[in-house]
N, C-alpha and C positions, 0 to 999 in steps of 0.2 A: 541474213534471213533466218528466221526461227526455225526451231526442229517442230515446234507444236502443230498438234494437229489442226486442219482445216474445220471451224466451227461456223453453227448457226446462229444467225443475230436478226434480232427483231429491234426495228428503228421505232420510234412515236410518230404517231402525225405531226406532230408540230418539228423532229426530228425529219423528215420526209417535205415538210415544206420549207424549211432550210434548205437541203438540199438541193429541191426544184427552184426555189428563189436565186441560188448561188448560181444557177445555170442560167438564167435569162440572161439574155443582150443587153449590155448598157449602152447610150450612145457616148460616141467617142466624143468627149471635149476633154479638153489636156486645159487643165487649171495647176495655173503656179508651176509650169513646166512641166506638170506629172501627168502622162497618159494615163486612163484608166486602167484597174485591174481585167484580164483578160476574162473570157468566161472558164476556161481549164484552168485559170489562176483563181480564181473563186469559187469554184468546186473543188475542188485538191484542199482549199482552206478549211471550206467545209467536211469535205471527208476526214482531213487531219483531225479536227474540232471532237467529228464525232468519234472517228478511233480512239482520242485522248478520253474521252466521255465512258465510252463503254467497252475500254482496252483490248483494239486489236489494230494492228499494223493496217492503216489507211491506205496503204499499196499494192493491199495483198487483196481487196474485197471483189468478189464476182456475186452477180445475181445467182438465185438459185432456183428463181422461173416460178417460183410459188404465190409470190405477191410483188406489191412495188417497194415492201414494208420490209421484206424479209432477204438476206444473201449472205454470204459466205465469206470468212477471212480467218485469217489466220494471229489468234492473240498475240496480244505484245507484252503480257505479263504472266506469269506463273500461277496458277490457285493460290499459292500459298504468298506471292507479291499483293494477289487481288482482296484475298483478305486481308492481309496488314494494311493496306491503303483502306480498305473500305471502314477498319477499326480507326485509323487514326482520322480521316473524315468524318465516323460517328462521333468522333470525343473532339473534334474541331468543332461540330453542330451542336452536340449538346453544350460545352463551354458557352457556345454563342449563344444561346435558349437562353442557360441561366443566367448571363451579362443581359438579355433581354428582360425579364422577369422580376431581375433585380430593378431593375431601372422603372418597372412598373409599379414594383412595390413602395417605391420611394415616393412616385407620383402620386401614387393612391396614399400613403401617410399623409403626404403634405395636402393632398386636399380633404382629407378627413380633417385635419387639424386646424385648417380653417375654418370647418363646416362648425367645427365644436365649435371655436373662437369666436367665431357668428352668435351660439347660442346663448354664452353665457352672459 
C-alpha cells in the first residue's frame, strides 16, 4: 500500500458512463464455454482502467459524497513519476502529430502536382 496521501479526483462524464455501463447486468450465456464477466469483474476493470488513466491505486478509491463525478484515492505514482510519464506521453503525441502532418504533406504535394500536370 502507498505512504501517499489520500487525494481528490474528478472523473469525465464519458469516464462516469464507463463506469455505470461496467456495472449493468449482462445475461448469462456461456458462449464457447466462457461464462460472462461478472458485474464486480467489470467494474474492477473499469476502475483499474481509470486508475491506470489518471494514476491512482483502483483499490484504494471511496466517494467523497460531493458528486457522482468526484472521490477519493490514494495515487499510484509520485509528482515527480507523473511528470516524466506525462513528458514522455507528450513527445509520444507530438512524434505522432508530425508522422501525421508529414503524411499530409506528401498527399498535398502529390496532388498539387497533378493539379499542375493537368495544366500544362
Amino acid at each position: 500500500m502507498s505512504m501517499y496521501p489520500r487525494t481528490k479526483y474528478e472523473m469525465t462524464e464519458a469516464d462516469l458512463e464507463r463506469i455505470l455501463d461496467a456495472c449493468k447486468p449482462v445475461p448469462y450465456i456461456v458462449i464457447g464455454g466462457h461464462a460472462p464477466r461478472s458485474q464486480q469483474d467489470s467494474a474492477n476493470v473499469a476502475w483499474a482502467d481509470l486508475g491506470s488513466r489518471m494514476g491512482f491505486d483502483y483499490m484504494t478509491v471511496q466517494p467523497d459524497g460531493s458528486s457522482n463525478r468526484t472521490f477519493t484515492a490514494i495515487p499510484s505514482e509520485t509528482p515527480m513519476q507523473r511528470d516524466e510519464r506525462e513528458k514522455r506521453e507528450g513527445e509520444a503525441k507530438r512524434i505522432k502529430e508530425v508522422d501525421r502532418l508529414r503524411k499530409v504533406i506528401v498527399e498535398a504535394d502529390a496532388a498539387l502536382a497533378a493539379l499542375e500536370k493537368e495544366q500544362k
